[in-house]
N, C-alpha and C positions, 0 to 999 in steps of 0.2 A: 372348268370355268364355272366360277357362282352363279347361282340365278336367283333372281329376288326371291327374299322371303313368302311362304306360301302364309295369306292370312282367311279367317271368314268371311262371308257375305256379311255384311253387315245389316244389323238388322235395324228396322226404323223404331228412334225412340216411343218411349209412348206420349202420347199428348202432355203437352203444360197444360196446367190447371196456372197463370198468374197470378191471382190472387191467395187461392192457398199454397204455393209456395213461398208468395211473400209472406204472409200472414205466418205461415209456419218457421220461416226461418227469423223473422222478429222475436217469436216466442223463447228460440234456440241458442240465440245466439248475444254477446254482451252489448250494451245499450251504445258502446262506442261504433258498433258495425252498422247499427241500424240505419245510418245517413246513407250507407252506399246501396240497401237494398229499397230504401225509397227513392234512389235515384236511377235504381235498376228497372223500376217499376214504370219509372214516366219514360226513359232510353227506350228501351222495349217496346211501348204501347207506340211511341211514334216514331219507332223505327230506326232509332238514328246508331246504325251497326258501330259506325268508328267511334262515336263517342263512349258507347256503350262498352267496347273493346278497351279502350283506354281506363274506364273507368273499373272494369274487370280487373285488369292490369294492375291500379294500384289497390284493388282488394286483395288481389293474391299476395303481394306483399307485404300485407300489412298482416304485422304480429302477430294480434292474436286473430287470424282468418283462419291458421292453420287445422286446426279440429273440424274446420267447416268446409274447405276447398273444392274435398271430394264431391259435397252432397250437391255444392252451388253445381261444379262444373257438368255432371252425370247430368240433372233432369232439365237446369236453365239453361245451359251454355248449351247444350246437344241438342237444342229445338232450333235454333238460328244456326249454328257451327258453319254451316252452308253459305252464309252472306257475309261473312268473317275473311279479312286475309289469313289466307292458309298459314302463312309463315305466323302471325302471331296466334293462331292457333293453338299448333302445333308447341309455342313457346310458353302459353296457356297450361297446355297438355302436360309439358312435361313438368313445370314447375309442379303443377298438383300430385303427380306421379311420386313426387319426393315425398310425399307426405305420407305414402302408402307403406307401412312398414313390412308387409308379407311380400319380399320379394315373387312369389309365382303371382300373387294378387296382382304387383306393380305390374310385371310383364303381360299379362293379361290383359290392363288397363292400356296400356302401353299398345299392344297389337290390335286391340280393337280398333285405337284411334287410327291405326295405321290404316286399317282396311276404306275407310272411311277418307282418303286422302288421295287425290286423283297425281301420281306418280311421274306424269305427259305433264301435264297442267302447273303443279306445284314442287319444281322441282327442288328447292331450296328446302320447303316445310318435311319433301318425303326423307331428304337426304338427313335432314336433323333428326326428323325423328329415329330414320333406322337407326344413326348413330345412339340415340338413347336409348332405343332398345338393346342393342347390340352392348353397351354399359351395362343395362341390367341384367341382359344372359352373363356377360363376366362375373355379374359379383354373385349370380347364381351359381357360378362355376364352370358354365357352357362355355369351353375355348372353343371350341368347333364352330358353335353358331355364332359366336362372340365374331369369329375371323368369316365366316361367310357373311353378315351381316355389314360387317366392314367392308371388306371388296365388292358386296355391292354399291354401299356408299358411296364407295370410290368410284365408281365406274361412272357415276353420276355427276358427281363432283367435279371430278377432272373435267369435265368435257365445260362448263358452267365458267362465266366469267363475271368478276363483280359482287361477289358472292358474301351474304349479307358474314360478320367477323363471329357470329353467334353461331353459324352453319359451323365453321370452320376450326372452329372452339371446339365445338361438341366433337366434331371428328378424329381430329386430332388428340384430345383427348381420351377418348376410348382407344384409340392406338397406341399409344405410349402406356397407356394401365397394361394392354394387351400385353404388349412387349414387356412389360416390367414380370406381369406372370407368367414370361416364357422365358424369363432372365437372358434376354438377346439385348446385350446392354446399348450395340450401336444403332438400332432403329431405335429403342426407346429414345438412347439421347438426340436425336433428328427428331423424332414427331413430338417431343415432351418440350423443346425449343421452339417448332412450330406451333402450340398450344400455347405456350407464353405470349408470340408473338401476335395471337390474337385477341389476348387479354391485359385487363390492366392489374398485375400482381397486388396492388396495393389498396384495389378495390374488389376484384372477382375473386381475390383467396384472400382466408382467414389467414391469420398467422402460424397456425402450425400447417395447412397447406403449402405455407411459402416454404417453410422451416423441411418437410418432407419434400416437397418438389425439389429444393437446393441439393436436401443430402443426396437424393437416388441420383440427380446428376451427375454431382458431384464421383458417385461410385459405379456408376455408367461410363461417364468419362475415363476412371482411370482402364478398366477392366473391357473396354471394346478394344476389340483386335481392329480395327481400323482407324481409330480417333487417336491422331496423333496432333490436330491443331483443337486449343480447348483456347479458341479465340472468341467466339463468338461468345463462350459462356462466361468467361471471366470479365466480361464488358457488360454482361446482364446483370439488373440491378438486385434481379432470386437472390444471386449469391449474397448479400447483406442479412437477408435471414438468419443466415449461422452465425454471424456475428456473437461473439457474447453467451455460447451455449455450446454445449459436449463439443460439439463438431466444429466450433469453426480452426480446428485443425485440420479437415479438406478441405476448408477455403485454403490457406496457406500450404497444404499437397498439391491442390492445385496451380498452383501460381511457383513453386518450386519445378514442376512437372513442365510448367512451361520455359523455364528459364533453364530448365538442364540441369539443376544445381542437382548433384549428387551426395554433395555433401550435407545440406539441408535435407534430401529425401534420408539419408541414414539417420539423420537426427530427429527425422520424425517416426522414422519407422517403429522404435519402440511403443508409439500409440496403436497401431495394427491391430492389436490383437481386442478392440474396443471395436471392431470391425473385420468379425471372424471372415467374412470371403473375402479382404484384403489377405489377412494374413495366408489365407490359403492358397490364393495366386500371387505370393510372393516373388519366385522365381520370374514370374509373368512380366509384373510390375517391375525387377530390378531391370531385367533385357529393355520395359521401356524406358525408365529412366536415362539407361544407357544410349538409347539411340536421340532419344532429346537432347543428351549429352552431345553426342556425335554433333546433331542439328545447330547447334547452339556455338559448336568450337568453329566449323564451316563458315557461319555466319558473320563470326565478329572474324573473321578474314578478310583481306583486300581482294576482288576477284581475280587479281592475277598471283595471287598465295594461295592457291587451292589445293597444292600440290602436297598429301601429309604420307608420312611416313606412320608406316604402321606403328611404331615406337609410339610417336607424336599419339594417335587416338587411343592407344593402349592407356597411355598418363592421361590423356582426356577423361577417357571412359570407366580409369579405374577397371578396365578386363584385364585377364594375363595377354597375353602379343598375341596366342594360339587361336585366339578368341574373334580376333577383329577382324578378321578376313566373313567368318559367319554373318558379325554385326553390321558388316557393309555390306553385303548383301543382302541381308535384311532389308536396311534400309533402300535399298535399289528397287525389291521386288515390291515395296511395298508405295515408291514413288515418292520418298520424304526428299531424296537428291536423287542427281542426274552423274553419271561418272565413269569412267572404267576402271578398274585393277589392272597393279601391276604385280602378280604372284613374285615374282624373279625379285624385283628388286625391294618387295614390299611396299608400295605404293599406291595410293586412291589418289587418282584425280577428280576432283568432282567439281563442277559444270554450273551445279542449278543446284538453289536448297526450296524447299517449300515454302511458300512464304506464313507469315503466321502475325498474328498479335505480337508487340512487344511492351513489357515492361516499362517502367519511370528509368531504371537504370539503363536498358536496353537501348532504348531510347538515347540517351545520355551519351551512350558509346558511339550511336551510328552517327548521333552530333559532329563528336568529336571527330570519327574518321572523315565528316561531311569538309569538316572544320581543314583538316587536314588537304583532300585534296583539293580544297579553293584555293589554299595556298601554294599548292604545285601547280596549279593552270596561271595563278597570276604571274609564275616565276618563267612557265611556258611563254606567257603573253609580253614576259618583259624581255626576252631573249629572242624572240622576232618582231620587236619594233624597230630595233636598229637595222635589220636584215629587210622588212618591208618599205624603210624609209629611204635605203640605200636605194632600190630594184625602184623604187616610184623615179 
């Protein structure tokens, strides 16, 4: 079981000198910044935290404040910090933290502010910041504390309701990196979807953010041994990043992967090798293909055609016949359908298919079978009017 991170006592800043900090940072710093540290000067003297906070807020922001962050936030921001909301503190914190380029500097920076942040009190600000911490031990290299840092977050987190989308960000977040450097392709693609979902793609990431977010999905999705519905991600706007660049041949892997097409997936596969751990779990990838395949034949059945002959998934699946007794089993242990075998006569019944996202074409089809049985119930309906008109 984790236990919070162990930090120091924290030690008390030294006194603000106001005036020479103002004075000093006018001398420092370009004539465009100067407006926010005389507006810093009158915030301060009477007091007025929130406004004072906001007006922080859009200093950090701004352009060129970056060479300056560190010096504003160490001796101004750390005389008040105390009468500040913690959560924007904390969101304060870590903003300047980016600016730090010596990683053990940054972590340093980083757990001080931690120590200094009542854990009971502020549970939002403690839970973001371990998350940023717990980021900057990853890019340190620290998996160890990276994943104990995380589970405490979690521990915190879960319990919390209402919980501001910037907490939930950061979390999320450092889980899905985590995951991505322990190449455990199905928690990344779960927490890397929950991290979208608290962001808005088109403003919290750059474009090659989006363009990398898409691809690792993208190669998460195919390569998790449990992701067998890539619904959720093909309806996510990420995937439009590849659009137009090396890759968006996994956009269209993917969207083949959903539709079963195996003959599309063969015609894409000579791109693999542009994506050496595709092509290394090759065999991986064809077994899945294959059971999409299966997924896919089930479905555009009528529920009371569910009855296939091994032959029938054989030609489906494109496996030899010896094959598909494994393949349906497969899919049974793995709960893509519901069904029993019939070894003897060679036989799958199946019952239940998973349900999933479907296609413009998919779509089209289940139309038509809709289309279809409207027409056998009005045929039902017209063959007991005469029989219900009689009995009346």
């Amino acid at each position: 079981m984790s236990t919070p991170m162990p930090v120091d006592t924290p030690k008390p800043p030294p006194k603000l000198e106001l005036d020479e900090f103002i004075a000093t940072a006018l001398s420092a710093t370009p004539p465009d910044l100067h407006p926010f540290f005389e507006s810093f000067s009158k915030l301060y003297t009477r007091k007025l935290w929130h406004q004072l906070t906001l007006k922080l807020t859009e200093f950090f922001d701004h352009p060129l404040s970056k060479p300056f962050v560190v010096d504003v936030f160490e001796p101004f921001v750390r005389d008040f910090e105390s009468k500040l909301n913690q959560l924007k503190l904390v969101e304060m914190g870590t903003k300047v933290s980016k600016e730090i380029d010596n990683p053990q500097t940054q972590l340093t920076f980083l757990t001080s502010l931690l120590s200094r942040i009542d854990a009971e009190k502020s549970q939002e600000a403690y839970v973001l910041l371990l998350a940023n911490i717990a980021h900057a031990k990853l890019v340190f290299g620290d998996l160890e504390g990276t994943k104990t840092d995380m589970d405490t977050a979690w521990k915190t987190l879960d319990q919390l309701e209402g919980v501001d989308n910037t907490v939930n960000a950061s979390y999320y977040r450092v889980a899905a990196d985590y995951y991505k450097a322990k190449a455990e392709y199905a928690p990344y693609y779960k927490h890397s979807l929950l991290y979208l979902a608290c962001v808005d793609v088109t403003i919290d990431l750059t474009s090659d953010e989006r363009l990398l977010r898409a691809h690792d999905l993208g190669i998460s999705a195919f390569l998790g041994d449990t992701i067998y519905n890539f619904g959720e991600l093909l309806m996510h706007p990420i995937l439009d990043a590849l659009d137009n660049t090396q890759h968006d041949w996994i956009k269209k892997l993917l969207f083949t992967f959903n539709e079963g097409n195996i003959g599309k997936f063969e015609a894409l596969a000579p791109l693999f090798p542009q994506e050496p751990i595709l092509e290394e779990n090759y065999p991986f990838l064809r077994q899945k293909i294959c059971l999409m395949a299966l997924i896919e034949s089930v479905f555009k059945r009528n529920a009371n055609d569910r009855t296939m002959s091994f032959q029938t998934i054989a030609e489906e699946t494109r496996l030899p016949i010896d094959e598909v007794e494994h393949l349906i089993m497969k899919a049974l242990s793995l709960k893509l359908i519901r069904g029993s075998l019939d070894q003897v006569d060679q036989k799958a019944q199946i019952t239940w298919v998973q349900p999933r996202v479907l296609s413009r074409t998919q779509i089209g089809d289940l139309a038509s079978r809709l289309g279809v049985w409207i027409e056998k119930l009005g045929t039902v309906e017209q063959r007991m009017v005469p029989e219900i008109s009689a009995a009346a």
